[in-house]
VOPARO-123153 format. One line per field, with one value per atom (N, C-alpha, C): residue in one letter; x, z, y. Coordinates in nm, 2 decimals. Atoms other than C-alpha are relative to their C-alpha. Example, Ala and Ser with C-alpha at 12.3 -4.5 7.8 and 13.67 -1.06 7.14 Angstrom:
BEGIN
resn (a,a,a,s,s,s);
X (0.09,1.23,0.09,-0.09,1.37,-0.08);
Z (0.00,0.78,0.00,0.00,0.71,0.08);
Y (-0.12,-0.45,0.12,-0.11,-0.11,0.11);
% end
This chain:
BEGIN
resn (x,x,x,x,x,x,x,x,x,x,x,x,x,x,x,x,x,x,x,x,x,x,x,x,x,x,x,x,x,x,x,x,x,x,x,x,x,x,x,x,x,x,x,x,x,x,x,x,x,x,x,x,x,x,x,x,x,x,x,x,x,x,x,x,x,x,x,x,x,x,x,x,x,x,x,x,x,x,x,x,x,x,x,x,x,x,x,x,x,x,x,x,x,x,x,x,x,x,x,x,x,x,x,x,x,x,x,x,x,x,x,x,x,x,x,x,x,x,x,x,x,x,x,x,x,x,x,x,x,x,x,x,x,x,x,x,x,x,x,x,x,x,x,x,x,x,x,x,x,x,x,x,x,x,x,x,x,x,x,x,x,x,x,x,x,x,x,x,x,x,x,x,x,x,x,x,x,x,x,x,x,x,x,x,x,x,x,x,x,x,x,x,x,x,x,x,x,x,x,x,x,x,x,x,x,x,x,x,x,x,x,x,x,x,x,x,x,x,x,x,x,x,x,x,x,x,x,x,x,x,x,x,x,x,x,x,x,x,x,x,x,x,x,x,x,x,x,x,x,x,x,x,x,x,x,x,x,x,x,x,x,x,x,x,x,x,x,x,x,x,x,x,x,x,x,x,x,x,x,x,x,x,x,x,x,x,x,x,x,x,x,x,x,x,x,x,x,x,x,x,x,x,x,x,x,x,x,x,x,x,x,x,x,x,x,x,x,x,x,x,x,x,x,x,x,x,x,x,x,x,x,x,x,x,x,x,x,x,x,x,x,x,x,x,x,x,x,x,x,x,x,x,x,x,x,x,x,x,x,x,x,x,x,x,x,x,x,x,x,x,x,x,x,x,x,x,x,x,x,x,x,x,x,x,x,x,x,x,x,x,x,x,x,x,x,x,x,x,x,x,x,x,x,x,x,x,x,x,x,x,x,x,x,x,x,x,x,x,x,x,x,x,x,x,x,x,x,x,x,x,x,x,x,x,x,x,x,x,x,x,x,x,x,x,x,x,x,x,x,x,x,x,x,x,x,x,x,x,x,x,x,x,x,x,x,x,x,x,x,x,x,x,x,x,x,x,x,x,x,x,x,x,x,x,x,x,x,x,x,x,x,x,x,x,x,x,x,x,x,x,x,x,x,x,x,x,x,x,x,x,x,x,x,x,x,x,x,x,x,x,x,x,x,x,x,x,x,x,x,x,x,x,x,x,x,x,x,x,x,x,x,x,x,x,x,x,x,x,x,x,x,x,x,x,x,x,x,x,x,x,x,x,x,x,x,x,x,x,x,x,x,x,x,x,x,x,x,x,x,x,x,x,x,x,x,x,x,x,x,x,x,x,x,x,x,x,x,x,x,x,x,x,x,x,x,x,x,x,x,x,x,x,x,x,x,x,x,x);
X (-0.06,1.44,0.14,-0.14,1.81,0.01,0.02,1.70,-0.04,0.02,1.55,0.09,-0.14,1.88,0.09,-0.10,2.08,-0.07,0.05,1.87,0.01,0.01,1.86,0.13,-0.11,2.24,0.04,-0.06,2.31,-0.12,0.03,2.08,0.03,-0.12,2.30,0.11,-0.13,2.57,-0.04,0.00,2.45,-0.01,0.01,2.43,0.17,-0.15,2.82,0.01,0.00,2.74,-0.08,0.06,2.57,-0.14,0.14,2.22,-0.06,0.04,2.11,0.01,-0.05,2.31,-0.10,0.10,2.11,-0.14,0.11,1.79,-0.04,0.04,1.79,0.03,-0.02,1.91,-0.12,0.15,1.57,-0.10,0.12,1.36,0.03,-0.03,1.52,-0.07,0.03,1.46,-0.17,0.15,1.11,-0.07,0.06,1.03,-0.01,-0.03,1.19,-0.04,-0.03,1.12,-0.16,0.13,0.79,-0.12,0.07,0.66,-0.12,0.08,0.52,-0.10,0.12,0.31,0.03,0.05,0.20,0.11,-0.09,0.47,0.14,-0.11,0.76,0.02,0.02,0.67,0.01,0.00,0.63,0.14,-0.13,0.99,0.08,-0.06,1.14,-0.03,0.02,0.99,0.10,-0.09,1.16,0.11,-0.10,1.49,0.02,-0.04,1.48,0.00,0.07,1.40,0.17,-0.12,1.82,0.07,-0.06,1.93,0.06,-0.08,2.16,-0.12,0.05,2.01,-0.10,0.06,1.73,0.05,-0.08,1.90,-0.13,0.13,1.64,-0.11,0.11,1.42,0.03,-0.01,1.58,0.08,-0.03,1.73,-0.03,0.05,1.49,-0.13,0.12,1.18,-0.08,0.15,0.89,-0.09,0.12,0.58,0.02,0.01,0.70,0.08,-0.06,0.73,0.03,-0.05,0.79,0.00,-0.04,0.90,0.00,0.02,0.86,-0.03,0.03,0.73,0.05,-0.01,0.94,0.08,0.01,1.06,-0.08,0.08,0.75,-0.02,0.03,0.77,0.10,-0.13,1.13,-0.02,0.00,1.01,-0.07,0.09,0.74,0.04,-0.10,0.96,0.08,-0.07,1.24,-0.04,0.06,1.03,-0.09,0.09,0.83,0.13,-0.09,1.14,-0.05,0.03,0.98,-0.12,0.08,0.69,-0.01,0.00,0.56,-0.05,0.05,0.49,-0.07,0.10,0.20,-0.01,0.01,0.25,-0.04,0.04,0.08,0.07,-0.10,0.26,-0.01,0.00,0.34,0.17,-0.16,0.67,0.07,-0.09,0.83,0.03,-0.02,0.82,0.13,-0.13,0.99,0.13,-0.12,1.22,0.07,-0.08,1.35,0.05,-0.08,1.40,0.09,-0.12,1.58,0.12,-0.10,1.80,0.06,-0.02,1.87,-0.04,0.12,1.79,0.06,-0.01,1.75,0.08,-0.14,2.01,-0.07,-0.04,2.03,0.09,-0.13,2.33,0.06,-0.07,2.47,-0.07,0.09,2.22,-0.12,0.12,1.94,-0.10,0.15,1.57,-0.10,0.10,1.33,-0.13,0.08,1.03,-0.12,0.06,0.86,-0.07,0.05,0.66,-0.11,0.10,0.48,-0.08,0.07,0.15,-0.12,0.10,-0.13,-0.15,0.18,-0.45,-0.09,0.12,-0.65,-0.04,0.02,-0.58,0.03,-0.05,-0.47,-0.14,0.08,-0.79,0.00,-0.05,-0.61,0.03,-0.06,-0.46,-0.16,0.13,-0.83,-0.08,0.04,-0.94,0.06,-0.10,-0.64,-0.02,0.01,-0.72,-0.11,0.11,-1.07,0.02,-0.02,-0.92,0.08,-0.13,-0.64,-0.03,0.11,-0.88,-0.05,0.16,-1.17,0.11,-0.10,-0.81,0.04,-0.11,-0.63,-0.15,0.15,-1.09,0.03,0.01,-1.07,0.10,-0.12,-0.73,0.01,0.01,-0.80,-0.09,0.10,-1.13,0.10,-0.05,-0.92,0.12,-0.11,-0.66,-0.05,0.09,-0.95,-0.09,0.13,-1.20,0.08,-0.01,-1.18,-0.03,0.03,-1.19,-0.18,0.16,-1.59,-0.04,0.08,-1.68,0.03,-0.03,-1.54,-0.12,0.13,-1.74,-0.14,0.12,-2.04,-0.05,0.02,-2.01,-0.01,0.03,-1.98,-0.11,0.13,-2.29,-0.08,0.11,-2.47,-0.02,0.02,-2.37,-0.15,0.08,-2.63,-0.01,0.02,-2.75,0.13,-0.12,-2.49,0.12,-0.15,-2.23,0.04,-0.09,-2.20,-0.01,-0.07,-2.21,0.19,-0.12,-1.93,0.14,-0.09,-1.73,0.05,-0.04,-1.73,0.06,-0.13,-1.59,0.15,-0.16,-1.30,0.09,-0.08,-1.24,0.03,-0.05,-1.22,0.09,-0.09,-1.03,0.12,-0.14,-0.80,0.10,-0.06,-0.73,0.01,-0.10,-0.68,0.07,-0.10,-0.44,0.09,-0.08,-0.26,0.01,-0.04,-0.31,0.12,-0.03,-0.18,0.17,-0.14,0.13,-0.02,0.03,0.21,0.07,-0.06,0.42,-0.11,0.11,0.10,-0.07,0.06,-0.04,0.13,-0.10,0.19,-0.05,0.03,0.09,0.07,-0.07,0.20,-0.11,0.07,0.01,0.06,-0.04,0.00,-0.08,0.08,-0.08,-0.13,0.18,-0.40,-0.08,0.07,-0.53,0.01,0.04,-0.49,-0.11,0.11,-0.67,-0.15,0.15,-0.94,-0.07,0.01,-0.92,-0.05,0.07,-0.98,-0.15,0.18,-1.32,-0.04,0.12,-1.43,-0.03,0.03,-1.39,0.00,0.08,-1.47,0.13,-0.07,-1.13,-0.01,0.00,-1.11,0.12,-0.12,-0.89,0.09,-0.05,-0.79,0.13,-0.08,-0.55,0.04,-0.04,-0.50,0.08,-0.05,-0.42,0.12,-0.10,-0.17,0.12);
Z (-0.13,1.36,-0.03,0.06,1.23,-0.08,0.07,0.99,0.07,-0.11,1.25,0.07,-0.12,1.48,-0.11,0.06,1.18,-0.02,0.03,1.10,0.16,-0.09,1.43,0.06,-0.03,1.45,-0.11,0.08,1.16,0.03,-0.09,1.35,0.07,-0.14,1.62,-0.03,0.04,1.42,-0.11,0.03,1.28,0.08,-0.11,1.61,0.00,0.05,1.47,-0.12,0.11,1.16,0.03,-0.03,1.05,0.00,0.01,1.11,-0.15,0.18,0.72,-0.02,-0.01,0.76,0.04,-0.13,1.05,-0.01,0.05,0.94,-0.13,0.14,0.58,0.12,-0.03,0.77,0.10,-0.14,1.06,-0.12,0.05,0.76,-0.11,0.05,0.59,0.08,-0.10,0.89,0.01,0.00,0.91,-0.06,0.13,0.60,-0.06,-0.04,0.61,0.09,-0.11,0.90,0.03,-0.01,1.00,-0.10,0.14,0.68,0.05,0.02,0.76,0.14,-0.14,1.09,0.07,-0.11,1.37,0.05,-0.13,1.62,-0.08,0.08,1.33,0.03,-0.04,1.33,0.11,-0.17,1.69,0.01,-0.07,1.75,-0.08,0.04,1.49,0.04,-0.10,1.66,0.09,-0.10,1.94,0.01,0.00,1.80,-0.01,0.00,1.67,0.08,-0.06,1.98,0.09,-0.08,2.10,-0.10,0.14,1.76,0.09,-0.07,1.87,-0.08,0.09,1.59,-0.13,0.14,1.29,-0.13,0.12,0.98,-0.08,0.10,0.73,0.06,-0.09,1.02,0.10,-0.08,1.27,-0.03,0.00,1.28,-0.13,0.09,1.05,0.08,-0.12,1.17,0.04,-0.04,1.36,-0.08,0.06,1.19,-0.14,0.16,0.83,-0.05,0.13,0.55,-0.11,0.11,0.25,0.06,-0.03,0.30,-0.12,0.12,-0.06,-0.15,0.12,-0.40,-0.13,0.13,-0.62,-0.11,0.08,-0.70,-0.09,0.14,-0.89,-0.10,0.15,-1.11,-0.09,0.02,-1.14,-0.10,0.07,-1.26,-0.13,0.14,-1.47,-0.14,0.10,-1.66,-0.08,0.09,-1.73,-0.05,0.03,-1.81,-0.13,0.12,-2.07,-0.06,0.03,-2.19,-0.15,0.16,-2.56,0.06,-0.02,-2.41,0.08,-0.08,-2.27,0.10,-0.11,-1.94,0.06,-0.03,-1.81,0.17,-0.12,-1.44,0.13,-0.11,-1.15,0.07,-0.06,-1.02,0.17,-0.11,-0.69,0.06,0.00,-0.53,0.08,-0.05,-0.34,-0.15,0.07,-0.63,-0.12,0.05,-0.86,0.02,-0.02,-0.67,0.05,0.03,-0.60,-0.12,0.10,-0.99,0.01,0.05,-1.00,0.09,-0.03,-0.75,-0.01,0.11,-0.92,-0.12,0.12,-1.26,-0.09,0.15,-1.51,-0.07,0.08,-1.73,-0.06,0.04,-2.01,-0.10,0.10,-2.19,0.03,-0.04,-2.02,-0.03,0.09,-2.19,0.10,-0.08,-1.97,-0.03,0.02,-1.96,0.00,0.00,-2.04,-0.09,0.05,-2.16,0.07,-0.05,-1.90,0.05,-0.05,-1.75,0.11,-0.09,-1.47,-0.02,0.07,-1.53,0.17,-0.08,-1.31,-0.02,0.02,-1.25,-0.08,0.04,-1.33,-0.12,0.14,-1.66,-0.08,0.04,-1.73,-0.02,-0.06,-1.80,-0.01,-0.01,-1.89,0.15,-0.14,-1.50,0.09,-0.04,-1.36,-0.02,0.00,-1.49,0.04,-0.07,-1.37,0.15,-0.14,-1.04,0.03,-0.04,-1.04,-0.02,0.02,-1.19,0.12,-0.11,-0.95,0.19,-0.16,-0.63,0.01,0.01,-0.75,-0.01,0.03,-0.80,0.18,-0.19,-0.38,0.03,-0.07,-0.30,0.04,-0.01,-0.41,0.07,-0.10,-0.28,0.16,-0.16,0.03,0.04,-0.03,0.04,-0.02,0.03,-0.10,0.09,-0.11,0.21,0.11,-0.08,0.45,0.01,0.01,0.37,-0.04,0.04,0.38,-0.15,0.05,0.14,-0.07,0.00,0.19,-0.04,0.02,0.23,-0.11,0.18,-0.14,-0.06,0.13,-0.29,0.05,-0.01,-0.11,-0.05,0.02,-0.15,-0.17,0.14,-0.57,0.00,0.03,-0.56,0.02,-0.02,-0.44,-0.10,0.10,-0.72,-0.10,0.11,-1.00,-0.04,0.11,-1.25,-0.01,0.04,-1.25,0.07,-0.07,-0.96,-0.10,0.11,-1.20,-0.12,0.09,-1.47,-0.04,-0.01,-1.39,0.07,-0.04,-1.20,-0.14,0.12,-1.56,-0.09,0.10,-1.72,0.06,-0.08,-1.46,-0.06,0.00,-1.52,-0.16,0.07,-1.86,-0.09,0.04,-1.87,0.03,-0.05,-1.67,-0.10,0.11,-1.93,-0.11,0.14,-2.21,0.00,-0.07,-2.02,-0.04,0.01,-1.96,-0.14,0.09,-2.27,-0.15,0.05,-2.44,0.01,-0.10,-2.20,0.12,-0.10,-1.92,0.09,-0.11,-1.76,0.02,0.01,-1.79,0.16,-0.12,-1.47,0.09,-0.09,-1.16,0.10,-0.14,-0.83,0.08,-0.08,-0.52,0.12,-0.02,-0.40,0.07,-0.09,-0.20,-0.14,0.07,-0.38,0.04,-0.06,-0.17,-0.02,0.04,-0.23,-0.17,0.17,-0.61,-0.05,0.00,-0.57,0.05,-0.03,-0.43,-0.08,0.14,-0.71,-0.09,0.08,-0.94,0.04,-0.06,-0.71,-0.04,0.03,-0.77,-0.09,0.08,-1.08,-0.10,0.11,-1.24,-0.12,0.11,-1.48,-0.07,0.10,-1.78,0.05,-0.04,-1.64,0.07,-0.08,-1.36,0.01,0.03,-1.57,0.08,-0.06,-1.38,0.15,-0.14,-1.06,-0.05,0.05,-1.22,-0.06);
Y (-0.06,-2.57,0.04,-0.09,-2.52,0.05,-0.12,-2.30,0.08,-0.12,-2.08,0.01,-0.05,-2.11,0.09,-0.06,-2.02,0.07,-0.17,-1.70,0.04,-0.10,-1.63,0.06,-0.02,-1.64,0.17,-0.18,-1.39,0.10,-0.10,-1.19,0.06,-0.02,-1.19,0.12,-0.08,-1.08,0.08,-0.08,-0.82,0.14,-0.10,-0.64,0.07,-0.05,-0.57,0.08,-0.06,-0.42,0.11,-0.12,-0.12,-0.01,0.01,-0.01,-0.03,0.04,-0.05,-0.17,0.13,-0.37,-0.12,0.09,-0.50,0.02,-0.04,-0.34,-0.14,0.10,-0.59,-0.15,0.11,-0.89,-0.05,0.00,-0.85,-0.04,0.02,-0.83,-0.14,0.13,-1.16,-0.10,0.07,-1.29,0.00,0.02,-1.20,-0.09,0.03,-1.32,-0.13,0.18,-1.67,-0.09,0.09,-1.78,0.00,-0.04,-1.61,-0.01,-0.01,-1.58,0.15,-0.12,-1.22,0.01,0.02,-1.33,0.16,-0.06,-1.09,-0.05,0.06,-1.23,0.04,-0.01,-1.18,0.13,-0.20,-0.79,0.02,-0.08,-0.72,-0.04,0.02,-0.90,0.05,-0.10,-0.66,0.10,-0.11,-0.39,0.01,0.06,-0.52,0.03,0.03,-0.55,0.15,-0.10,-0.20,0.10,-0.11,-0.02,-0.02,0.02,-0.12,0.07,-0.05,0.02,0.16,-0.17,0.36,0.09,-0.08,0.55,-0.08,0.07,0.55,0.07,-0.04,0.61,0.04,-0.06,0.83,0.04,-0.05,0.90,0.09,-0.13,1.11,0.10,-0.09,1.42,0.08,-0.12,1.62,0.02,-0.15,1.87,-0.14,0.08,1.67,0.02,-0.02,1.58,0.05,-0.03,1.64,-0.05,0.11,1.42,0.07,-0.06,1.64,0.16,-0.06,1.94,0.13,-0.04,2.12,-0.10,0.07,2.00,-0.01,0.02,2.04,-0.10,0.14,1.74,-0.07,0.04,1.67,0.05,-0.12,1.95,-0.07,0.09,1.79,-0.08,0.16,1.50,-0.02,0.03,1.54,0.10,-0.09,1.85,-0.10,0.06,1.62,-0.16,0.10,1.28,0.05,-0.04,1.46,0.18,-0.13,1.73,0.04,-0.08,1.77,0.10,-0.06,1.90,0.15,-0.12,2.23,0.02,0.03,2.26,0.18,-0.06,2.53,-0.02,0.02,2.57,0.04,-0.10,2.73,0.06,-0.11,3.04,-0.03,0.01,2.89,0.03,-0.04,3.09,-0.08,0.09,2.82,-0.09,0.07,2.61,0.07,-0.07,2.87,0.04,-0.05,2.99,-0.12,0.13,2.60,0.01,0.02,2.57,0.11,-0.03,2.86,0.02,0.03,2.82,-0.10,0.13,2.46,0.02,0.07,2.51,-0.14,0.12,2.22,0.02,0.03,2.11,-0.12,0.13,1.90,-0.03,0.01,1.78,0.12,-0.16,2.12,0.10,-0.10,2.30,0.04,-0.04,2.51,-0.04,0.07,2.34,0.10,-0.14,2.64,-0.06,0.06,2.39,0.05,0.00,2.53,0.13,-0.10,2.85,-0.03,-0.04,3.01,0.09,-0.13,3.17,-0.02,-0.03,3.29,-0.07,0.11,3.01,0.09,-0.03,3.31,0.01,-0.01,3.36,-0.13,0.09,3.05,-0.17,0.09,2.79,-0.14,0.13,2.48,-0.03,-0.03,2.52,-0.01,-0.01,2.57,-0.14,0.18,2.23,-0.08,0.08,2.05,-0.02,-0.06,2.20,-0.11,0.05,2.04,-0.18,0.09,1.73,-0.07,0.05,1.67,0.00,-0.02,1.74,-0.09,0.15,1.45,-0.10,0.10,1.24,-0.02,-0.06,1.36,-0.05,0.06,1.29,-0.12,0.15,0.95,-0.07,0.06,0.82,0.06,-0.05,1.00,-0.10,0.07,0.76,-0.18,0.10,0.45,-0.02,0.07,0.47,-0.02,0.07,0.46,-0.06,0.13,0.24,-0.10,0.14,-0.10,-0.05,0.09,-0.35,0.01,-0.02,-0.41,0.08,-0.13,-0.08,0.02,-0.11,0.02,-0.09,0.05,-0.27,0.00,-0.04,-0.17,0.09,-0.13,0.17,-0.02,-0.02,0.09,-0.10,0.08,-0.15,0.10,-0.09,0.17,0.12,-0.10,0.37,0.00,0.00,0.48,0.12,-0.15,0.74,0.12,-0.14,1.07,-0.06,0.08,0.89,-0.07,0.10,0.62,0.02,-0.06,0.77,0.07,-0.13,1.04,-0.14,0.12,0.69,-0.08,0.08,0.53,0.10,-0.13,0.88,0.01,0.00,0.88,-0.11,0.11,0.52,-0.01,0.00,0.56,0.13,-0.11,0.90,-0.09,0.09,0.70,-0.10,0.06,0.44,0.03,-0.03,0.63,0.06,-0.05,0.82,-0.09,0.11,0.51,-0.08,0.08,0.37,0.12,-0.10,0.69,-0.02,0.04,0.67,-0.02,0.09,0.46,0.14,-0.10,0.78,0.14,-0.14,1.04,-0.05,-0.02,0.87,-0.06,0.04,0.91,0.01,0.05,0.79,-0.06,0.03,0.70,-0.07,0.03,0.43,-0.18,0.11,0.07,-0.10,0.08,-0.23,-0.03,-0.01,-0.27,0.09,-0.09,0.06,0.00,-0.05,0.03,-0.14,0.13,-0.31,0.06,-0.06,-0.12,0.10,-0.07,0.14,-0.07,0.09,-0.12,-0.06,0.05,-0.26,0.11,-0.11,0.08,0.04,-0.09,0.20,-0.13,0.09,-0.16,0.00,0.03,-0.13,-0.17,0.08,-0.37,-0.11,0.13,-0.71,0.05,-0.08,-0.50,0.05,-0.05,-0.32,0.10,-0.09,-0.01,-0.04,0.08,-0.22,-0.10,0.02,-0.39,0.11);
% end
């Protein structure tokens, strides 16, 4: 009980500090006290609905979370800089780099090109790769639990076939290099990735 008065005091007094401030100290609080319950969350809800402002959430457009992509080009350019990069002629994305271009050590980053999918058939398979990839994680953030390991008990012949090529393109991806597969994923959905595709001591989920 006076551990929950004293968290609920520097709760108090954070209603003096800043929002970021007061934001980390709600979720201390949560976490200690509540240990994560139902009742902990709704009364952080709660707290934040007195807050003046949401810091990182308001005042940008409605209804949009990313806004351009090129931060992944970004990333995967200068995370892999020995290599040559083969990129689909998309003009938002170009004309980002070059109104920022790459640098490294002061030096311009030209590791990279834009070519047209059509002629291009490395680009063309990627396409079909990176679609059956956006399929499945579209399926692995709405289905439950259950439903994934039902739905893999029902697999057979070509499905599970072509599910045991994935899963082991996947790991020799990963075992190749750990930065070749990048994702953006919950720990629950990769736990469900793993029910599906059966990985080996549910490496990939880890």
């Amino acid at each position: 009980m006076r551990q929950r008065r004293r968290a609920k005091n520097e709760v108090r007094l954070g209603v003096q500090r800043s929002t970021l401030c007061k934001f980390r100290i709600s979720v201390i609080y949560t976490e200690t006290v509540f240990a994560n319950s139902r009742p902990a969350c709704q009364l952080s809800l709660r707290g934040f609905r007195s807050l003046g402002s949401l810091d990182f959430i308001e005042g940008f457009p409605s209804n949009l979370l990313i806004d351009e992509f090129s931060t992944f080009y970004r990333g995967r350019i200068a995370t892999f800089k020995y290599s040559s990069h083969i990129l689909d002629l998309e003009d938002t994305i170009r004309d980002q780099l070059l109104k920022t271009p790459l640098t490294s050590n002061g030096k311009p980053v030209k590791n990279f090109r834009f070519v047209d999918p059509k002629a291009e058939p490395g680009i063309q398979l990627s396409d079909v790769v990176v679609g059956l990839l956006g399929k499945m994680h579209t399926y692995l953030a709405n289905a439950e639990r259950d439903e994934d390991a039902a739905d893999r008990e029902t697999l057979s012949g070509p499905s599970l076939e072509n599910a045991n090529l994935l899963r082991d393109l996947l790991s020799a991806s990963h075992e190749a290099n750990i930065a070749f597969l990048n994702h953006v994923a919950s720990v629950h959905d990769l736990d469900k990735l793993d029910l599906l595709l059966r990985f080996a001591n549910g490496e990939y989920a880890t």
